[in-house]
C-alpha positions as a Python dict, from the first residue, in 0.01 Angstrom:
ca = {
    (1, 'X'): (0, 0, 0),
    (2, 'X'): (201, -159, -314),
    (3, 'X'): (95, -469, -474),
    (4, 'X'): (363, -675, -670),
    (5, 'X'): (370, -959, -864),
    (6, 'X'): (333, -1269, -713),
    (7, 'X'): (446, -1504, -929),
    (8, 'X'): (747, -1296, -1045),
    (9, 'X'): (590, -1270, -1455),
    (10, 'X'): (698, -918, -1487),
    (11, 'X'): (367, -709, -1341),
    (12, 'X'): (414, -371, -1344),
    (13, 'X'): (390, -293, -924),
    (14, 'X'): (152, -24, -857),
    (15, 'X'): (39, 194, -561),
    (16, 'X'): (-288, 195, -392),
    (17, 'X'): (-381, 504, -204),
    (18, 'X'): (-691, 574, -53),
    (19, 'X'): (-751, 992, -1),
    (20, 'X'): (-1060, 1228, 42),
    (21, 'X'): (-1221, 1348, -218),
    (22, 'X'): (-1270, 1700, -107),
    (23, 'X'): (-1083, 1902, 127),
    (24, 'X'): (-791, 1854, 357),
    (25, 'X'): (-593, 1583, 192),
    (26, 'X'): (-812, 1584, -162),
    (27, 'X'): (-456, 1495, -376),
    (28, 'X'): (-251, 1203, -347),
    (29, 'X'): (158, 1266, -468),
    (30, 'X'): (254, 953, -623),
    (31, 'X'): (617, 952, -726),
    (32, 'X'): (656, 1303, -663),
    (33, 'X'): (307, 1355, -956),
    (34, 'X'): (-16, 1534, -794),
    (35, 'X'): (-338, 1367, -814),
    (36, 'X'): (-729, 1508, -760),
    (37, 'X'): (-1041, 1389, -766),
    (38, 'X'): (-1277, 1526, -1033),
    (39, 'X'): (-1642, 1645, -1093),
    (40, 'X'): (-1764, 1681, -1399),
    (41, 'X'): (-2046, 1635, -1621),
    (42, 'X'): (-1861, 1349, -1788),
    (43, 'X'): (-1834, 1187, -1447),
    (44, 'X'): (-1590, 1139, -1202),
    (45, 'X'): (-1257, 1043, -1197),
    (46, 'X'): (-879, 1093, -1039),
    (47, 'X'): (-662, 1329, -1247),
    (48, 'X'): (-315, 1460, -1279),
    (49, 'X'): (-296, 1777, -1082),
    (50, 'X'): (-43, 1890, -1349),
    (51, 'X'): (-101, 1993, -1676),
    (52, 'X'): (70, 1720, -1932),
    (53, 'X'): (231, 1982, -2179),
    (54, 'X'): (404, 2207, -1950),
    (55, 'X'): (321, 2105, -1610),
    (56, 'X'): (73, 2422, -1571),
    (57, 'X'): (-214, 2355, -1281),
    (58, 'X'): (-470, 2125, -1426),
    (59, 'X'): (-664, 2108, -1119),
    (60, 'X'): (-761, 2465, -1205),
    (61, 'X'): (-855, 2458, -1535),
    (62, 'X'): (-1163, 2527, -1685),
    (63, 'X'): (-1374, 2266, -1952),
    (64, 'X'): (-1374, 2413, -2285),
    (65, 'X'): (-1711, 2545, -2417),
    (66, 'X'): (-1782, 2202, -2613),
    (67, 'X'): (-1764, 2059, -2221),
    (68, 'X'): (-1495, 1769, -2281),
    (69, 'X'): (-1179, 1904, -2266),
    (70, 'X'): (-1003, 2121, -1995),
    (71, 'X'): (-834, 2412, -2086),
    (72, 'X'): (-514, 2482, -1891),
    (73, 'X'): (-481, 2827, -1711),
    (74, 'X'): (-122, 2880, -1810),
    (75, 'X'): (-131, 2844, -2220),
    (76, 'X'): (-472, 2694, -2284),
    (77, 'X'): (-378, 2368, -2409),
    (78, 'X'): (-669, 2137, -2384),
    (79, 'X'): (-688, 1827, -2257),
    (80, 'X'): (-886, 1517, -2349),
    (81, 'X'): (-1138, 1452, -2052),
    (82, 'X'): (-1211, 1107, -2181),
    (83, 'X'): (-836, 1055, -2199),
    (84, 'X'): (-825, 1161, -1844),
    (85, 'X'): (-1072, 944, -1706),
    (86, 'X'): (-912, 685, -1849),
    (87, 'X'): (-550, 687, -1690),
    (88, 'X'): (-590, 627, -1350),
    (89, 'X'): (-838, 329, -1193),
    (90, 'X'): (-1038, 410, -913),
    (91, 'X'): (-1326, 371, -677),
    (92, 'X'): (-1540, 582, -490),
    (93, 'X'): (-1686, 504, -149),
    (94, 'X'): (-1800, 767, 48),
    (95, 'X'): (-1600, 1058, 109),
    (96, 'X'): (-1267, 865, -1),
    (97, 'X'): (-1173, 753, -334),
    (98, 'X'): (-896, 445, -413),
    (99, 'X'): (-684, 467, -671),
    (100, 'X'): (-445, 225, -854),
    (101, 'X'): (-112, 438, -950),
    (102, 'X'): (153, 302, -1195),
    (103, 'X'): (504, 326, -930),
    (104, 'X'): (817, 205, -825),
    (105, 'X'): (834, 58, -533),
    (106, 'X'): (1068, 312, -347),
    (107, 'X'): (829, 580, -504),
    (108, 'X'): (664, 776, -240),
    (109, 'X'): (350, 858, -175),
    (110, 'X'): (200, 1189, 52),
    (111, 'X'): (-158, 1331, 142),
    (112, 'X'): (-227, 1684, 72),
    (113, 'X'): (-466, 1954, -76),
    (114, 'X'): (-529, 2098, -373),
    (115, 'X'): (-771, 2389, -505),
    (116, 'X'): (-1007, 2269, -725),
    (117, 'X'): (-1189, 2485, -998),
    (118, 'X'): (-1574, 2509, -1043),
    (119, 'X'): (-1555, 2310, -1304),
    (120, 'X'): (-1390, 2005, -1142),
    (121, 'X'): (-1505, 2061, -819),
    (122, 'X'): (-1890, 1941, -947),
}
């Protein structure tokens, strides 16, 4: 679903997709970009699949020993958990999570799955 602006002031449009949390179909592609859901000890959230440095597999990467960053299984770049949970807006309900995605509108959007590690998978 895409919500645009209704009264034409320049809104950025966005995407809302609804997905599982876990298993078959656990990470929404938005524009191409793979998203998870996350569980971690600083909560949940929905996360880039991709690692933002070098585009190395986030959704497997481990939390640093201090417990709020992720370290990234190709170079071990960490990444800001509290940074994370703030870029995406979304709800859980269930076994499905909603989330708000910055997009163009002829941006498309797929279902599919992604490994999570331990340490994201809660």
């Amino acid at each position: 679903m895409r919500l645009s602006d209704p009264l034409g002031g320049g809104l950025q449009e966005v995407h809302v997709v609804t997905f599982s949390v876990a298993g078959r179909n656990n990470c929404a592609v938005v524009a191409g970009e793979p998203y998870v859901y996350a569980r971690t000890d600083e909560g949940c959230f929905v996360m880039r699949a991709r690692c933002p440095h070098r585009g190395g597999p986030l959704h497997l990467a481990e939390l640093a020993p201090e417990r709020n960053r992720l370290v990234c299984p190709w170079h071990e770049r960490r990444t800001s958990l509290t940074r994370l949970r703030q870029e995406i807006p979304a709800v859980r309900s269930g076994d499905t999570v909603t989330a708000v995605f910055p997009g163009r509108p002829d941006a498309g959007v797929s279902l599919g799955h992604r490994p999570l590690s331990v340490d994201l998978a809660g």
